[in-house]
C-alpha positions in Angstrom: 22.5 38.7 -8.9 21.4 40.2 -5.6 22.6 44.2 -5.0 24.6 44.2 -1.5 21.2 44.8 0.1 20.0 42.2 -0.7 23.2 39.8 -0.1 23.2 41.7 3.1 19.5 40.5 3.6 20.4 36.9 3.2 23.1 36.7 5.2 22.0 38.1 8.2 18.7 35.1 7.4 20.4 32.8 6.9 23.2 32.6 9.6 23.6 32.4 12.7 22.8 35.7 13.2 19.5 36.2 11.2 16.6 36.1 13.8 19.3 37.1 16.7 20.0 40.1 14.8 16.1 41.0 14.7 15.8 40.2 17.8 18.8 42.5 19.1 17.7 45.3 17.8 14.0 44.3 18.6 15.1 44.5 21.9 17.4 47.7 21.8 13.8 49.4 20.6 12.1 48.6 23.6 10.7 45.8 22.6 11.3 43.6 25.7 12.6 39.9 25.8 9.5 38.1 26.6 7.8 39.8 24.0 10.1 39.6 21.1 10.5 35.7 22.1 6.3 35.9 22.1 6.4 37.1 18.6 9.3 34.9 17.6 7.9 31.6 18.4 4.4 33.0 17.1 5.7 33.6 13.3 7.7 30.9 13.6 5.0 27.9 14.7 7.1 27.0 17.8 6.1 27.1 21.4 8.3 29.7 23.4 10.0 26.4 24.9 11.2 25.4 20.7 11.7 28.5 20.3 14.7 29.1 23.0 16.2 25.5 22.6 16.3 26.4 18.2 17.7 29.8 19.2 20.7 29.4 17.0 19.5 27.7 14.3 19.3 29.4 10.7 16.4 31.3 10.1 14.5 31.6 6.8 14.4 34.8 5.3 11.0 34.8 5.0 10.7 34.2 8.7 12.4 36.8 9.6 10.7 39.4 7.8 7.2 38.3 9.3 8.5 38.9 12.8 10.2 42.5 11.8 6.9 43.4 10.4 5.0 42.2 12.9 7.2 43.8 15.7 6.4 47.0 13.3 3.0 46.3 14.0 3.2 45.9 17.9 5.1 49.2 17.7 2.2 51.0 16.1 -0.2 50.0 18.6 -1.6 47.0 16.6 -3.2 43.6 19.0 -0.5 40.8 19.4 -2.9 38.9 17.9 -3.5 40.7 14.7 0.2 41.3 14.4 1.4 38.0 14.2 -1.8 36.7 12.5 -2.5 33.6 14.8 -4.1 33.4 18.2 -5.0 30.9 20.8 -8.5 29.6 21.3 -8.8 26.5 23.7 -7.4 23.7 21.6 -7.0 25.4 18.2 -4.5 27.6 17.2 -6.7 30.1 14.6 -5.8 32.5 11.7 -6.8 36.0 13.1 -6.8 39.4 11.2 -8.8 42.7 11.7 -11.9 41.1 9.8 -12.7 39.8 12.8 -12.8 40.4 16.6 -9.9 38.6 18.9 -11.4 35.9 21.0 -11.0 36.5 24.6 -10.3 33.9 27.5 -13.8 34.5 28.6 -15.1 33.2 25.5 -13.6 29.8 26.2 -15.4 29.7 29.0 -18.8 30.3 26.9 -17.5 26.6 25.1 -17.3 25.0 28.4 -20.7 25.8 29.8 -22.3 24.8 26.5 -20.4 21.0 26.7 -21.2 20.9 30.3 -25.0 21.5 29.9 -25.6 20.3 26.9 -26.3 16.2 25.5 -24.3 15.3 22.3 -25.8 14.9 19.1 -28.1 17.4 17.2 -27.5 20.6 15.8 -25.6 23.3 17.1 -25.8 27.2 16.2 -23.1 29.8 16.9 -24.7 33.1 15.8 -21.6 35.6 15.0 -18.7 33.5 14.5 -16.4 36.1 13.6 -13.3 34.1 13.3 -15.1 30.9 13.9 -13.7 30.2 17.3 -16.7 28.8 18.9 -18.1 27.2 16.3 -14.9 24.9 15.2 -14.3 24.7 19.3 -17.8 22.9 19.5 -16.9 20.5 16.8 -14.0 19.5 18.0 -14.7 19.1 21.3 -18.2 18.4 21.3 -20.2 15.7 20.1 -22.7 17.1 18.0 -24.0 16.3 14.3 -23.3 19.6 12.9 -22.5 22.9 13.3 -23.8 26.4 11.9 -21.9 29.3 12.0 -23.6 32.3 11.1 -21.9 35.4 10.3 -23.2 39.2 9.2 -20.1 40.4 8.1 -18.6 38.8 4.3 -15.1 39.6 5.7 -15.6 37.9 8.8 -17.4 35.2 7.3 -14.3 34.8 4.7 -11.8 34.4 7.7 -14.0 31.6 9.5 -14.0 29.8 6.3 -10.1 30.0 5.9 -10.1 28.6 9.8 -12.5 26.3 9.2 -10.2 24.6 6.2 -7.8 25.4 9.1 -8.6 22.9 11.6 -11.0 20.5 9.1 -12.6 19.4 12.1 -14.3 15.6 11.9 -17.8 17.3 12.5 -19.4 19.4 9.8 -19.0 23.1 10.2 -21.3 25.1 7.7 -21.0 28.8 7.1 -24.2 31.1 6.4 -23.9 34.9 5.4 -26.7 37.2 7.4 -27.9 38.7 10.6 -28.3 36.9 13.8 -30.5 34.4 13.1 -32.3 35.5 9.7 -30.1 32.7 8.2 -31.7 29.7 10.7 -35.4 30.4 9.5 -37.5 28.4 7.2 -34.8 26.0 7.2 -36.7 23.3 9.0 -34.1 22.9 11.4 -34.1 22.3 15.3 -31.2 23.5 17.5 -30.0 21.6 20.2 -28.3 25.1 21.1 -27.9 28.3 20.0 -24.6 29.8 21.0 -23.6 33.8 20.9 -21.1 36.1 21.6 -23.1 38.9 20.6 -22.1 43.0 20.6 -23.1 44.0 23.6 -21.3 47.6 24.5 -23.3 51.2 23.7 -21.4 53.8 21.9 -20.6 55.4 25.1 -18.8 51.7 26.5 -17.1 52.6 23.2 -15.9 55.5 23.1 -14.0 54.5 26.4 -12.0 51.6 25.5 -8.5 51.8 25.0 -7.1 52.4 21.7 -5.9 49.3 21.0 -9.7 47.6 21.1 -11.5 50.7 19.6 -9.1 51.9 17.3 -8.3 48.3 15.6 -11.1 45.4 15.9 -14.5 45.6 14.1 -16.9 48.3 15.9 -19.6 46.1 14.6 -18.5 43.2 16.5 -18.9 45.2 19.6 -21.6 47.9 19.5 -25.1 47.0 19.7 -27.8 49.9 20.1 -28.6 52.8 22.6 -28.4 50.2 25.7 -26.2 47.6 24.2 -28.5 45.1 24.3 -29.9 45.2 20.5 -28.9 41.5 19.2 -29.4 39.8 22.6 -32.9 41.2 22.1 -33.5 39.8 18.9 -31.6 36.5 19.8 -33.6 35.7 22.9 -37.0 36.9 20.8 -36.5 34.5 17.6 -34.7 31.1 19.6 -37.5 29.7 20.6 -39.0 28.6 17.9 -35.1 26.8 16.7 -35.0 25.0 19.5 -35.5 21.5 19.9 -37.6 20.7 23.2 -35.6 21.4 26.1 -33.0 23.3 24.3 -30.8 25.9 25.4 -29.4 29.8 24.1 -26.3 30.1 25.9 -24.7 34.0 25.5 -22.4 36.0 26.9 -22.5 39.0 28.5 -21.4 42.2 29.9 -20.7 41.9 33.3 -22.9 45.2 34.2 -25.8 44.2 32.2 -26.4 40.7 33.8 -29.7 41.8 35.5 -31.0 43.4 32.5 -30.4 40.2 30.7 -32.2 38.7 33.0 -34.8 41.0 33.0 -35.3 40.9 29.1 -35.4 36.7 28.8 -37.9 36.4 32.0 -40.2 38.9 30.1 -39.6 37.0 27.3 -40.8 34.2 28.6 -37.5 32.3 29.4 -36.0 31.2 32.4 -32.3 32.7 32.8 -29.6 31.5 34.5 -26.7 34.2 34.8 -23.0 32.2 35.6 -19.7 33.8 36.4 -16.9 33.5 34.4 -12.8 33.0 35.9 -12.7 35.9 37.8 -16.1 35.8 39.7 -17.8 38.2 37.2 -22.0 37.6 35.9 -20.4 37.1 32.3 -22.7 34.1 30.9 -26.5 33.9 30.4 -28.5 30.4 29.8 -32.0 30.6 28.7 -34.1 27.8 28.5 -37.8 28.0 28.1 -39.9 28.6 31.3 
């Protein structure tokens, strides 16, 4: 038999008033209208569209509590993303957590250049996955034999596995634990491409983020040596040899390091091509050998 807590529980679930009730007092805490209805139809697997025409449905008890503890989360500070657990990547909708970094809009842009300058078939590498976004984007939207995801972190590397059961794209998606691109070598593989969204802020770019980057997603994931350039270093030194002929490294970039990029893969002994992203800024670099 429930105590009158929980009875109280269930009936505000399951009626009419169960997810209206959150939502009230969601609202009455500042949480804002679009927001709650964001987290809502997030928790819920709806678009914010189902969400408002289903308003007054019954809603599951178990619902309900995800969105009152992941408006507890948004109240704390915690990322949208990591508070309802799902986020938005191109096509795929992809399990997200603080194992791994949340994919930005600019990284979607990374996908497109690599489809639009790239011929299907081969291999394709995408050297720290995190969640997997651009590795299951490039299996599902390109047309390539395989891809390999390669991941440092095991908690990151767990989390692209769950999304990689996730979508089960049609193209193979394989997982390998190490750095950069240790797990490539003596593999007798060729890459058609070789795709990163590598750390690429100093400790002093980090220290000056706002709190809810720097206090909540992986420092790991977004730190890389004295001038921030440590794994596009090693990246641009070790492709060439993973490459098939005429193949490409495709990264991206901060915006104020584009002509040391360059810099670093002409010296190299690759020819760089530095593209813009949506909003005008140098945030992509393609390397293909000189």
């Amino acid at each position: 038999m429930l105590n009158g807590g929980g009875q109280e529980a269930m009936r505000r679930s399951n009626g009419k008033g169960g997810g209206q009730e959150a939502m009230r007092r969601s609202r009455n805490n500042g949480g804002g209208r679009e927001t709650t209805a964001a987290v809502w139809a997030a928790v819920s697997g709806l678009t914010l569209g189902e969400a408002w025409l289903r308003r007054d449905e019954p809603k599951a008890p178990e619902l309900v509590s995800r969105f009152e503890d992941a408006l507890a989360q948004l109240a704390r500070g915690v990322p949208f993303a990591y508070a309802v657990g799902t986020v938005g990547f191109r096509m795929l909708e992809l399990a997200i957590d603080e194992r791994a970094l949340i994919p930005r809009p600019e990284t979607e842009g990374l996908v497109d250049l690599v489809l639009q300058h790239v011929a299907p078939g081969g291999l394709a590498a995408d050297i720290g996955t995190g969640c997997g976004c651009i590795a299951l984007s490039l299996a599902v939207e390109g047309r390539f034999d395989r891809v390999v995801a390669v991941e440092q972190s095991p908690a990151a590397a767990a989390l692209a596995r769950e999304n990689v059961a996730r979508i089960s794209p049609t193209t193979p998606v394989e997982l390998r634990e190490g750095n950069l691109l240790a797990p490539l070598l003596d593999k007798g593989e060729r890459y058609r491409v070789i795709v990163s969204n590598p750390p690429y802020l100093t400790a002093a770019d980090h220290a000056d983020l706002d709190g809810s980057v720097a206090d909540f997603e992986p420092r790991e994931a977004l730190v890389s040596g004295v001038d921030g350039l440590d794994a596009t270093r090693a990246i641009l030194a070790g492709a060439a040899t993973l490459l098939e002929p005429h193949g490409l490294v495709a990264l991206e970039i901060d915006e104020r390091r584009a002509d040391a990029v360059r810099m670093l893969g002409c010296g190299l002994g690759w020819h760089i091509e530095i593209h813009a992203d949506l909003f005008g800024r140098p945030r992509y670099a393609l390397a293909k050998g000189a």
